[in-house]
PADOVEX-687535 format. One line per field, with one value per residue: residue in three letters; residue number from 0; x, y, z of N, C-alpha, C in turn. Coordinates in steps of 0.001 Angstrom, whole numbers, plus 500000, padded with zeros to 6 digits. Layout:
BEGIN
residu: c(ALA|...)
num: c(NUM|...)
n.xx: c(X|...)
n.yy: c(Y|...)
n.zz: c(Z|...)
ca.xx: c(X|...)
ca.yy: c(Y|...)
ca.zz: c(Z|...)
c.xx: c(X|...)
c.yy: c(Y|...)
c.zz: c(Z|...)
This chain:
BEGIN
residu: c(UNK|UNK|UNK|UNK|UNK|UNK|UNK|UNK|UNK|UNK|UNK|UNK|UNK|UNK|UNK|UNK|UNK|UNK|UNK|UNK|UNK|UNK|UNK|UNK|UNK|UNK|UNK|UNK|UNK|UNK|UNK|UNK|UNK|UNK|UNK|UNK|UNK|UNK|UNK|UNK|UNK|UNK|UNK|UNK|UNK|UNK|UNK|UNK|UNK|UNK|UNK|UNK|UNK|UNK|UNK|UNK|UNK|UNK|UNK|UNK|UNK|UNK|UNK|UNK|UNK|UNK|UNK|UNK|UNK|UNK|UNK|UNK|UNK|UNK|UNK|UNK|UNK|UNK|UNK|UNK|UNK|UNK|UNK|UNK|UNK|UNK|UNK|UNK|UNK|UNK|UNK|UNK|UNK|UNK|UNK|UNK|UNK|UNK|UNK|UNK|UNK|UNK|UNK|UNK|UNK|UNK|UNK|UNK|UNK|UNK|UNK|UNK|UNK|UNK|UNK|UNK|UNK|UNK|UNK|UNK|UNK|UNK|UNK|UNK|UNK|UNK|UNK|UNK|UNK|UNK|UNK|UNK|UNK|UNK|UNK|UNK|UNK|UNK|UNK|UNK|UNK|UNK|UNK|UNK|UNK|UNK|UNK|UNK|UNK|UNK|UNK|UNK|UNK|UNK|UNK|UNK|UNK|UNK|UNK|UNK|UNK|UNK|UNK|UNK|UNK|UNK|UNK|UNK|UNK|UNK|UNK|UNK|UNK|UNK|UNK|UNK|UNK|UNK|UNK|UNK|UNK|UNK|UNK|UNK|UNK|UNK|UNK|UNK|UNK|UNK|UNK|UNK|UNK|UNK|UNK|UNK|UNK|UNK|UNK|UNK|UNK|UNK|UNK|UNK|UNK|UNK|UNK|UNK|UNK|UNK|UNK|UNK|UNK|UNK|UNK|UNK|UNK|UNK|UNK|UNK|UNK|UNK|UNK|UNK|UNK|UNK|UNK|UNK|UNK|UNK|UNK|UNK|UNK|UNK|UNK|UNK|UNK|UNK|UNK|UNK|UNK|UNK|UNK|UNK|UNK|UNK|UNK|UNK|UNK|UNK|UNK|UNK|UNK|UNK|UNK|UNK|UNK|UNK|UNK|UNK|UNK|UNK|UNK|UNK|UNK|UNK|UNK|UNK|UNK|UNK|UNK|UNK|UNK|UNK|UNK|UNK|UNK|UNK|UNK|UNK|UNK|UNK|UNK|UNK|UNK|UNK|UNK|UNK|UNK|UNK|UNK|UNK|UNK|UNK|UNK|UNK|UNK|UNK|UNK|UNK|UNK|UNK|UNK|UNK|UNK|UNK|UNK|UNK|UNK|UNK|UNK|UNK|UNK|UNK|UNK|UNK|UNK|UNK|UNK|UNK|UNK|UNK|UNK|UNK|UNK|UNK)
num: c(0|1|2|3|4|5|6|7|8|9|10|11|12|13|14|15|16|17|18|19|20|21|22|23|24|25|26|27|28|29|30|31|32|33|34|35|36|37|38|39|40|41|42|43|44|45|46|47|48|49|50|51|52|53|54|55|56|57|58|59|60|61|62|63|64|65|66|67|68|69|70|71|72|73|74|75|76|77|78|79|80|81|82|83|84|85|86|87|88|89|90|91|92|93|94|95|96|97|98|99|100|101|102|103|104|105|106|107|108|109|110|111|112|113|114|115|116|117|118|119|120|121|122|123|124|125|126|127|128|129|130|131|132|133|134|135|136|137|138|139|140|141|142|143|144|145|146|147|148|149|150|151|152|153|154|155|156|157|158|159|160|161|162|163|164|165|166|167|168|169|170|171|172|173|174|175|176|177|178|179|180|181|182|183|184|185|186|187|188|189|190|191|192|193|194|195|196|197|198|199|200|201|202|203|204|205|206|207|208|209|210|211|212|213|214|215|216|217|218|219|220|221|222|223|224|225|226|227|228|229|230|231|232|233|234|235|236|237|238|239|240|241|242|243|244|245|246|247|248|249|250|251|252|253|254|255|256|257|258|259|260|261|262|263|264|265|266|267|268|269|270|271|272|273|274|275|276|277|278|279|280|281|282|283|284|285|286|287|288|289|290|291|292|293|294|295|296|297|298|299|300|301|302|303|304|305|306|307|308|309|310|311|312|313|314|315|316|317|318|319|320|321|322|323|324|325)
n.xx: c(614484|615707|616773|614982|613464|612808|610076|608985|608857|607346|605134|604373|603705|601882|599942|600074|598411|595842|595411|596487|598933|597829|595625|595500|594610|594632|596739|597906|596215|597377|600123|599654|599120|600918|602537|600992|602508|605257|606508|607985|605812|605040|606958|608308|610150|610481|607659|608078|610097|608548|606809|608366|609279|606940|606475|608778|608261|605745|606567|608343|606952|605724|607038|607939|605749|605459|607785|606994|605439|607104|609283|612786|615447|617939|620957|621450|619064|617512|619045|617975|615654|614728|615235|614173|611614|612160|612217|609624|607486|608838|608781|605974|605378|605983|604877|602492|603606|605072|603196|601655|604218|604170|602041|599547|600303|599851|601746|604570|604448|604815|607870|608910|608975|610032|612958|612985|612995|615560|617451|616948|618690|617775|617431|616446|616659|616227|613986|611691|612302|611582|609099|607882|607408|606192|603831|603104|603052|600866|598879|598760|597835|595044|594080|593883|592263|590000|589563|589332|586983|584754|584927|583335|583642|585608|583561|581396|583296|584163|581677|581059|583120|582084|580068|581101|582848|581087|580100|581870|583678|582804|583448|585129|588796|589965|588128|588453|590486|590538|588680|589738|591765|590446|589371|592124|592160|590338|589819|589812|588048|585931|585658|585543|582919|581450|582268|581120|578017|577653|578181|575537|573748|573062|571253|571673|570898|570882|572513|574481|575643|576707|578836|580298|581297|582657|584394|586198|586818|588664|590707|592068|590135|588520|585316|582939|581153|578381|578789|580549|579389|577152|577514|580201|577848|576065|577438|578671|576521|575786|577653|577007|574719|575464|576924|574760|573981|571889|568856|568680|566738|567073|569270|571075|569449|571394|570623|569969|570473|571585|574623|576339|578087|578218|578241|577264|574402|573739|573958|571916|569635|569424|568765|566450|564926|565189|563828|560904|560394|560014|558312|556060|556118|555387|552664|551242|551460|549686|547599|547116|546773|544547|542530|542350|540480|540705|543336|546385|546705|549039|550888|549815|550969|553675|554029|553059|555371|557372|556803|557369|559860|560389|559950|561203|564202|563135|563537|565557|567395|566276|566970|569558|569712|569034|571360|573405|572375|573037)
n.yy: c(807331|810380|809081|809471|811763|814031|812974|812208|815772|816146|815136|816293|819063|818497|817841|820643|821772|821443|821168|821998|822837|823425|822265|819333|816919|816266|816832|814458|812302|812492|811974|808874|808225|808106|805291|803766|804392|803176|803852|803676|804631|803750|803990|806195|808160|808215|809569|812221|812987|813541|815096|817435|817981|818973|820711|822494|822451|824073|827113|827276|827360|829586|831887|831623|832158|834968|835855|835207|837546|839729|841879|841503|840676|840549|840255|838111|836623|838006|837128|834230|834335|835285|833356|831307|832390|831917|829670|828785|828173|825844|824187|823913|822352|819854|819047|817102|814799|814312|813856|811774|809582|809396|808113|809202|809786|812604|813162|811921|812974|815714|815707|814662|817033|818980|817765|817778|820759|821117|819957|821635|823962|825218|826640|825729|826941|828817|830636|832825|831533|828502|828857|829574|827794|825539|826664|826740|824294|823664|824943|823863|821432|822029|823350|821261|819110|820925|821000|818262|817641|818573|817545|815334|812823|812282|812686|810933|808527|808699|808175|805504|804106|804812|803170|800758|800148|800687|800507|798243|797642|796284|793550|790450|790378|789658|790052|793440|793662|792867|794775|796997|796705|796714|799619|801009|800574|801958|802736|801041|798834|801030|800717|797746|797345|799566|797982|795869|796671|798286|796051|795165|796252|797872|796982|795137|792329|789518|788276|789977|790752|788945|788040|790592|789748|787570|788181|789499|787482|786376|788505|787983|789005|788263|788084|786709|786149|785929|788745|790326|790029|791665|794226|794683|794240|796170|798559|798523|798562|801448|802366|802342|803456|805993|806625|806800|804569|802403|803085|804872|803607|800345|800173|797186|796813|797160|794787|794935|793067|790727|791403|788753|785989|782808|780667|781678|782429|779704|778766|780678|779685|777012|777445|778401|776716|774757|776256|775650|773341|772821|774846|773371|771014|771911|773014|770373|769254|770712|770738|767864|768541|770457|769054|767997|768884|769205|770514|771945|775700|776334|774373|775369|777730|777404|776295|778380|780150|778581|779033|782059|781795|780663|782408|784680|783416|783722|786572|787127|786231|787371|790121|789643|788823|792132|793375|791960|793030|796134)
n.zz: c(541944|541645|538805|537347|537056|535383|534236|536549|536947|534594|535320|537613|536354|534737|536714|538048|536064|536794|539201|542788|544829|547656|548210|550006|549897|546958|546409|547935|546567|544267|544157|544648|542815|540610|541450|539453|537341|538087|540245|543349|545616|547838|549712|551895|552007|549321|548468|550033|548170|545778|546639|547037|544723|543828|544896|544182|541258|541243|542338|540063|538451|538867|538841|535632|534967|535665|533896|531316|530806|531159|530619|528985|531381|530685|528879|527895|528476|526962|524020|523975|523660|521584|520116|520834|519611|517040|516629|517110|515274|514120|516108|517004|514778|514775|517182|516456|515172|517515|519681|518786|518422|521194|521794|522266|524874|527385|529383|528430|525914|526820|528164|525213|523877|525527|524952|522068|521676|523517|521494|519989|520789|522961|525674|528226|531005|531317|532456|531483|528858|529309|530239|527547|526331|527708|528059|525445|524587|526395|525132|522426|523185|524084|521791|519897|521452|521457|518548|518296|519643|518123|516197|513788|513536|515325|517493|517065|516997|519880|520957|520253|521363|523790|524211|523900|526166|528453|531640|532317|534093|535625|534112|532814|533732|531121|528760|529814|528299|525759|524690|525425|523446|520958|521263|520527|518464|516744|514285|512410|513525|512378|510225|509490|510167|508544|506087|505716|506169|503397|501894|502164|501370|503007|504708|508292|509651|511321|510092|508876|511612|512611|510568|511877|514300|513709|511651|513190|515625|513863|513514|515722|518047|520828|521051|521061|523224|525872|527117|525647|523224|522557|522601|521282|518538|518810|518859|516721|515227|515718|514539|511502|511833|512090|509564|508010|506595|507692|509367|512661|514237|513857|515255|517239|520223|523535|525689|529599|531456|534135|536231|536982|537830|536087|538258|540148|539227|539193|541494|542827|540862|541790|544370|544361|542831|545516|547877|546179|546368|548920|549870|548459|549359|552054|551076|550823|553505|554542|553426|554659|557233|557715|557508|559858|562398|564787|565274|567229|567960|568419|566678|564614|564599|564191|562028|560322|560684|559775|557073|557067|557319|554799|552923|553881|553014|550166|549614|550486|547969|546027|546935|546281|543315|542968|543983|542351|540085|539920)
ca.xx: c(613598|616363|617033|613414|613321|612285|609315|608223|608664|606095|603715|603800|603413|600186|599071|599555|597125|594228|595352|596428|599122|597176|594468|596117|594134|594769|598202|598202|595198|598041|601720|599869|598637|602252|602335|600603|603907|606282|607476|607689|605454|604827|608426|607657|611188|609941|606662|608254|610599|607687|606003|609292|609652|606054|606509|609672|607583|605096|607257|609010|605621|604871|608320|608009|604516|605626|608692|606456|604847|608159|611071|613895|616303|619381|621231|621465|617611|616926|619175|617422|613900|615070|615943|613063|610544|612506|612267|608155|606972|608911|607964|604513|604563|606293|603582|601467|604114|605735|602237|601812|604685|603948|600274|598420|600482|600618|603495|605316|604791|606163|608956|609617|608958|611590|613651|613333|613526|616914|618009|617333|619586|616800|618314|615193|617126|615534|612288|610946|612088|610618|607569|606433|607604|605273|602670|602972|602514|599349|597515|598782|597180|594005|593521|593826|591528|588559|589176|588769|585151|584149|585359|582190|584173|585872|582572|581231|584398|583547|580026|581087|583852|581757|579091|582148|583511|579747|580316|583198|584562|582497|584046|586454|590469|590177|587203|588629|591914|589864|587687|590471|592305|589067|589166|593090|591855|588797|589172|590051|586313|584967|586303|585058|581632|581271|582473|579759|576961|577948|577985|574915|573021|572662|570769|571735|570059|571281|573571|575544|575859|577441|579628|581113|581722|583566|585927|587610|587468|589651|592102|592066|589561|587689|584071|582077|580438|577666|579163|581031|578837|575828|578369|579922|577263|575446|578526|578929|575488|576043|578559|576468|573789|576242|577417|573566|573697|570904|568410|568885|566512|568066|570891|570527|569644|572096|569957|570376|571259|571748|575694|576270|578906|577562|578392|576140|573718|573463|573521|570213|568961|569177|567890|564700|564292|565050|562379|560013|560236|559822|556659|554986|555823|554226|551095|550736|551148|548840|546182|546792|546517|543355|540994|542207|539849|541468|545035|546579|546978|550503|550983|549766|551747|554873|553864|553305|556774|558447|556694|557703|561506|560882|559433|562627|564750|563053|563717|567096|567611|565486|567880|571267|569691|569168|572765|574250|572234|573479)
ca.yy: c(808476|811267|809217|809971|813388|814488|812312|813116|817095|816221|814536|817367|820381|818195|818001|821783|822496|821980|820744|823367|822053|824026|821132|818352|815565|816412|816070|813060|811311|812586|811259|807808|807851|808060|804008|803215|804327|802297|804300|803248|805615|803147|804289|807605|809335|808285|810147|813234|813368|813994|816622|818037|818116|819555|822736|823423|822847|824929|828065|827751|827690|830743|832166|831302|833193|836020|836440|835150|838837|840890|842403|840739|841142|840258|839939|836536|836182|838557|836480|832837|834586|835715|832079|830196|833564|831296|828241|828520|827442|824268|823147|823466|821902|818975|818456|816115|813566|813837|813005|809914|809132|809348|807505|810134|809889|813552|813287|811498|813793|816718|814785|814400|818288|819132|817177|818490|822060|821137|819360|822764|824835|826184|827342|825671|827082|830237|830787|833092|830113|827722|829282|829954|826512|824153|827704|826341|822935|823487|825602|823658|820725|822880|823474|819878|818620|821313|820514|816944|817413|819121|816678|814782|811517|812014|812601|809543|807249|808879|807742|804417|803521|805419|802089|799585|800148|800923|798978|797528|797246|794465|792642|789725|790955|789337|790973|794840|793545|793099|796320|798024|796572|797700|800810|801232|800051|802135|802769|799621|798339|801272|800417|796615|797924|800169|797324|794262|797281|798424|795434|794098|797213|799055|795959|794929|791774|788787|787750|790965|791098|787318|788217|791323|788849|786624|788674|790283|786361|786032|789049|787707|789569|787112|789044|786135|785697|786813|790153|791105|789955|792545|795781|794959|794114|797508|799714|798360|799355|802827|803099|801878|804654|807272|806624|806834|802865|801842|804200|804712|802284|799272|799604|796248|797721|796324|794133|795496|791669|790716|791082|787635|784825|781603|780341|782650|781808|778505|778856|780669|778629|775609|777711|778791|775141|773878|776741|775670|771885|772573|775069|772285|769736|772476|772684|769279|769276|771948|769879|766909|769028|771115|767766|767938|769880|769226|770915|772600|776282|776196|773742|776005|779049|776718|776460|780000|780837|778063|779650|782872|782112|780304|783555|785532|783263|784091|787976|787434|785643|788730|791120|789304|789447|793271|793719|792054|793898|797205)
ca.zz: c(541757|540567|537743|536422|537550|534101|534168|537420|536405|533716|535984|538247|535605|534208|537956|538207|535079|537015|540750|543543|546051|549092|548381|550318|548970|545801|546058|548016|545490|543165|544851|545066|541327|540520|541663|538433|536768|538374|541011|544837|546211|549646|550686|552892|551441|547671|548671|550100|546534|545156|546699|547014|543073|542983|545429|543777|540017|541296|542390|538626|536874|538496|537809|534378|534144|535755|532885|529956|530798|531302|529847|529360|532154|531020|527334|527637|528238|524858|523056|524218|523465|520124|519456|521165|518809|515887|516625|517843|514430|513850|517659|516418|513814|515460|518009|516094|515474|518951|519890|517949|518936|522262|521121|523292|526674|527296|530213|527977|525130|526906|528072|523889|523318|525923|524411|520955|522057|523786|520639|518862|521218|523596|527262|529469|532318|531885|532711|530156|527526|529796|530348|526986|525644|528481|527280|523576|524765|526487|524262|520797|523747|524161|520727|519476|522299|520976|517214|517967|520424|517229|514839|513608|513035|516698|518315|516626|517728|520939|521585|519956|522898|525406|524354|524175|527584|529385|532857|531624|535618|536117|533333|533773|533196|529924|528241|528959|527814|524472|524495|524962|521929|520115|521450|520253|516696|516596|512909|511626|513691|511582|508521|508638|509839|506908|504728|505996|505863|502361|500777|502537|500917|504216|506100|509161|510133|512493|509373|508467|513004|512479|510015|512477|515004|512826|511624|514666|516039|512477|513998|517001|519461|521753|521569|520971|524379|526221|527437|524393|521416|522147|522704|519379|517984|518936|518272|514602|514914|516054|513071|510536|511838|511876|508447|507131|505987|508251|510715|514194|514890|513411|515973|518432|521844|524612|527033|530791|531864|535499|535980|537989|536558|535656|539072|540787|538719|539172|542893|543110|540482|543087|546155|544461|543016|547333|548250|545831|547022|550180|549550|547771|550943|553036|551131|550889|554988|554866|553217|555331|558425|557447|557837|561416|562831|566325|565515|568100|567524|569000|565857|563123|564491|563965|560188|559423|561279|558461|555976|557176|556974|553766|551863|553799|552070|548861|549826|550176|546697|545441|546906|545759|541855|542679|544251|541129|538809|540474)
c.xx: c(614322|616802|615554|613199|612484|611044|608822|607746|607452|604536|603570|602937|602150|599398|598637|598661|595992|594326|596071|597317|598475|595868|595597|595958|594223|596114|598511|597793|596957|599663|600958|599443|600328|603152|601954|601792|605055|606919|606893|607073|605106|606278|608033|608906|610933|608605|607010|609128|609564|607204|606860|609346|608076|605547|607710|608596|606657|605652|608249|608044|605571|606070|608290|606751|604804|606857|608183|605756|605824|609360|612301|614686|617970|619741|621283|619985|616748|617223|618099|615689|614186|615210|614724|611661|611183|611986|610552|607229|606896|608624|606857|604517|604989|605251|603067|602403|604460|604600|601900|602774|604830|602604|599610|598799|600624|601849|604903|605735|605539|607273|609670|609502|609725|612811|614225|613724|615163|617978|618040|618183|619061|617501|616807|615387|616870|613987|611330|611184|611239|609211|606645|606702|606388|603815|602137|602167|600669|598267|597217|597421|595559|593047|593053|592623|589670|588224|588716|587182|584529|584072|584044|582887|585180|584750|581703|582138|583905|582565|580540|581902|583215|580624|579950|582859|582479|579852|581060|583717|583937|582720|585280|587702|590326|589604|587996|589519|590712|588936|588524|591546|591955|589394|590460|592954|590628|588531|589206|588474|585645|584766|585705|583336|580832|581096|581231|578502|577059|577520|577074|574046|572307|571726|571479|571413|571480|572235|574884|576054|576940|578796|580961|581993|583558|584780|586343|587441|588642|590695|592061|591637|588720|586188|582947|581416|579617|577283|579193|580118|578005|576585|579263|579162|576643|576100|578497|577449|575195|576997|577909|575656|573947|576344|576235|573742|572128|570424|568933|568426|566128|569244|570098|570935|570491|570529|570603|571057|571343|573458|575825|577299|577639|577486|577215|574673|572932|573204|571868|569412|568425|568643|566736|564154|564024|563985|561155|559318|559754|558011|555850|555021|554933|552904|550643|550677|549931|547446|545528|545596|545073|542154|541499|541676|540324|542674|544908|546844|548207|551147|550962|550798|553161|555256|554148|554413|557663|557838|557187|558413|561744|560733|561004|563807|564190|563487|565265|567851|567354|566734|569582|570840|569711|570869|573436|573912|572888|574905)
c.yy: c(809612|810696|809467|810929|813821|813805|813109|814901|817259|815986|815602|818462|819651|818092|819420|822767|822562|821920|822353|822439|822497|823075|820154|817175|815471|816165|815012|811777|811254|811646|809689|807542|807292|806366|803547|803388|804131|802961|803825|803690|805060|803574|805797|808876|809622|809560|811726|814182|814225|814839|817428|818568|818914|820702|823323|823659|824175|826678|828282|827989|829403|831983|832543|832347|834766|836732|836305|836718|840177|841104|841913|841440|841108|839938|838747|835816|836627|837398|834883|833328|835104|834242|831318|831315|832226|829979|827714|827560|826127|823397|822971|822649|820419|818418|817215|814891|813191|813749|812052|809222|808480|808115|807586|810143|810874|813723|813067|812657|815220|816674|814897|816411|818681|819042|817855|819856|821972|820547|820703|823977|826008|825889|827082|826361|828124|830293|831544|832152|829004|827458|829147|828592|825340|825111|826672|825176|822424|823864|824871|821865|820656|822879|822262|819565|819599|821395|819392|816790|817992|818344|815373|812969|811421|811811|810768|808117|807250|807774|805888|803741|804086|803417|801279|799006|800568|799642|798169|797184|796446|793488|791915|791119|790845|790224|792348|794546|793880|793981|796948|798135|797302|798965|801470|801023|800378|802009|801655|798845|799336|800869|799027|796528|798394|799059|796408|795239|797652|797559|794211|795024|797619|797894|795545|793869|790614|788052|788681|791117|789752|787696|789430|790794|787999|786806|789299|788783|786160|787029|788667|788211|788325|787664|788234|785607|786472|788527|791048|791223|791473|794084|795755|794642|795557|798866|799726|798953|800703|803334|803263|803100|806215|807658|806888|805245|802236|802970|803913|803447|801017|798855|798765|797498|796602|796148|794541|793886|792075|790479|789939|786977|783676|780804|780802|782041|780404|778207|779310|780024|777202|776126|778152|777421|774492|774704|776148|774331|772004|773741|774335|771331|770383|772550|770971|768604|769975|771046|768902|767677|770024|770320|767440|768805|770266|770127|771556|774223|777075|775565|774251|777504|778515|776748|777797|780607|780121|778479|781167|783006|781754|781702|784616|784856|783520|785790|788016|787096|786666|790196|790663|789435|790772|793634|793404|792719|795072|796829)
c.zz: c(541042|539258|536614|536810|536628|534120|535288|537332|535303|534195|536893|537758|535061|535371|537971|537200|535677|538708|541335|544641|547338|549319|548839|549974|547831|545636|546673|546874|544511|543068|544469|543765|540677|540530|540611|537107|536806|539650|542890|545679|547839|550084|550923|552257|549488|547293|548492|549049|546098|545345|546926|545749|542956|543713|544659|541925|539955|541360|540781|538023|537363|538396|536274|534056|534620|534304|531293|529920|531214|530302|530211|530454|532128|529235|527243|527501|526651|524148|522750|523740|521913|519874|519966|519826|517277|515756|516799|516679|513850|515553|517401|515614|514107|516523|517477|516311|516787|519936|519657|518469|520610|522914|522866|524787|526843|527929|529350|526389|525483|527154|526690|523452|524175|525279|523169|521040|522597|522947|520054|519667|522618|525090|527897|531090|532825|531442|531759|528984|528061|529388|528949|526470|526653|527869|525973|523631|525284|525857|523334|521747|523598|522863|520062|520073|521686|519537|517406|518186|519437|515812|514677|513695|514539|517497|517911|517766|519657|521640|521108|521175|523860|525653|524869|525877|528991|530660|532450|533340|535659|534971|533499|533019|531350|528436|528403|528995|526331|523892|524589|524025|521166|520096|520599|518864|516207|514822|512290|511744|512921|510166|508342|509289|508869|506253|504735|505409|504285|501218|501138|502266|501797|504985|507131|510166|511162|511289|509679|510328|513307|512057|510772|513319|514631|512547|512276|515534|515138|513334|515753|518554|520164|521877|521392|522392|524801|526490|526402|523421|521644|522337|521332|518660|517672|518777|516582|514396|515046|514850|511709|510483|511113|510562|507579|506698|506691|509116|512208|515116|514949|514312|517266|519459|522680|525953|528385|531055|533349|535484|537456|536794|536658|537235|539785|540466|538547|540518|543321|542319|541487|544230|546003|543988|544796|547415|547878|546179|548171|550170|549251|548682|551929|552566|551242|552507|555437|554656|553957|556553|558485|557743|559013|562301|564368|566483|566522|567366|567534|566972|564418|563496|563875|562163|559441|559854|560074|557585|555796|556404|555734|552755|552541|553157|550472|548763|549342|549135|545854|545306|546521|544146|541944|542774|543087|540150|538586|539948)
C-alpha cells in the first residue's frame, strides 16, 4: 500500500471533488471501490491506510485552499509561487497530451501532472504550489468536460454509445468485451458508417446494414448475433442520421426482445407445448364425461381443480417471460 501512496493520494483528492468524509458511506462505497484497482481492501489494516491517507488528504486540500487565498508567508513560498506563476502556461498546455496519455483515466492523469510539475522544479511540499496546481488540474478538467457536452460531434458519439451499451449488463462477458472495443474506436465505427452511407447515395437498406456488419467481423468484432447485430445496426444508423445521409426515420428501431438465453427459451417452449397436451387430453375427457349424465359432482370438482393448477402453471410461465423481459 505505501508503495502506491501516490496513486492512492489521487484517488482520494478525486473522491474529495464531490464526496465529504463526514458521509460514512461514502467513504466506505469509496475504500471498497479501490478493489477494482488492485489493492487489498478485504485486509482491515489495508482499509484503515486508506481512510487514513484520505483524512490526512482532506486536511491538506483545505490547507492548500486556505494559502491559494493568502499572502505568502515565507521567502521561500514567494519564490516557489513566482516559479509555479511561470511555469502555469506550459502545465496547461501539457494537459491534453498527459491526458491521452493517460487515455482518459483521470487518477492516473494527475498522477502524470504531478509528475511533470516536479520534473519542472515545482516544491509540491508547499501548499500554496500544491493547491493551485491540483486547482489548474480541475478547472483545465472542468473546462474540457463542458467544451466536449457542447461539442456537436461529442454529443453525437455520446448518444451513439449511450445506444451501444443500452442494457448491456445483461449481456454475456463476451459481447461487452466487444461494445466496449466499439466504444474505444468510436471514430473509426464513424468513419466506416459515413463511408457504406456515402457511397450507397445516402440509402440505408438491409444491404448497406450487411455490409456494416461485415466489416467490423473483417477487424475482428464478433457483432453478428442476435444481441449485437440490431445495436450496430441502429447506431450506424444514428450516424448516418446525424451526418444528414439518411432521415431520422430510416434509423432501424432496436426491437425490445425478451432477454432470456436460448436455453430458457427452449424450456418454456416445452412447458407450454406439455400444458397444451394435456389441455387437449382434458377436453377430450371433458367430452367423454359430459354424455354421463350420472357424474358425480365430487368428480367434476376434481377436474376443475386440474384445470385450475394447469392455467397456474401457465401464470407462472407468463410471469418468468415478464421477469426476463425486466
Amino acid at each position: 500500500m505505501e508503495s502506491r501512496t501516490a496513486e492512492i493520494d489521487a484517488l482520494c483528492r478525486d473522491f474529495l471533488l464531490i464526496g465529504s468524509i463526514e458521509d460514512l458511506d461514502d467513504v466506505n462505497a469509496f475504500v471498497l471501490s479501490l478493489a477494482k484497482h488492485g489493492f487489498n481492501i478485504a485486509d482491515s489494516n489495508s482499509a484503515n491506510y486508506v481512510k487514513g491517507r484520505l483524512q490526512k488528504l482532506h486536511e491538506i486540500s483545505e490547507v492548500e485552499k486556505d494559502a491559494i487565498h493568502s499572502m505568502p508567508n515565507s521567502w521561500r513560498e514567494r519564490e516557489a509561487l513566482r516559479k509555479f506563476e511561470s511555469a502555469r502556461d506550459s502545465l496547461r498546455n501539457s494537459l491534453p497530451e498527459i491526458i491521452s496519455q493517460s487515455e482518459t483515466e483521470m487518477v492516473k492523469a494527475r498522477m502524470l501532472f504531478e509528475e511533470k510539475a516536479r520534473q519542472m522544479g515545482l516544491d509540491l511540499r508547499i501548499p500554496a504550489v500544491s493547491g493551485r496546481l491540483h486547482a489548474l488540474f480541475d478547472l483545465q478538467i472542468s473546462l474540457d468536460e463542458d467544451i466536449a457536452a457542447s461539442n456537436p460531434k461529442s454529443a453525437r458519439r455520446t448518444r451513439v454509445i449511450r445506444l451501444l451499451q443500452h442494457g448491456a449488463v445483461h449481456l454475456a462477458p463476451s459481447e461487452r468485451r466487444t461494445l466496449d472495443r466499439l466504444e474505444r474506436n468510436i471514430e473509426g465505427f464513424e468513419q466506416l458508417a459515413e463511408a457504406i452511407l456515402e457511397k450507397s447515395g445516402g440509402e440505408y437498406s438491409e444491404a448497406q446494414q450487411t455490409l456494416v456488419i461485415r466489416f467490423l467481423e473483417k477487424k475482428g468484432y464478433d457483432v453478428n448475433n442476435p444481441e449485437l447485430r440490431p445495436r450496430v445496426v441502429a447506431a450506424a444508423g444514428v450516424i448516418g442520421a446525424e451526418m444528414g445521409h439518411i432521415s431520422p426515420s430510416e434509423i432501424p428501431k432496436l426491437a425490445p426482445g425478451i432477454k432470456v438465453s436460448d436455453k430458457e427459451v427452449d424450456s418454456i417452449i416445452t412447458d407450454l407445448k406439455r400444458l397444451a397436451e394435456q389441455f387437449k387430453t382434458e377436453t377430450v375427457e371433458d367430452v367423454d364425461h359430459d354424455s354421463e349424465l350420472a357424474e358425480s359432482v365430487a368428480d367434476a370438482s376434481d377436474r376443475v381443480n386440474k384445470i385450475r393448477s394447469k392455467i397456474d402453471g401457465v401464470d407462472e410461465l407468463l410471469a418468468r417471460l415478464k421477469l426476463s423481459n425486466n
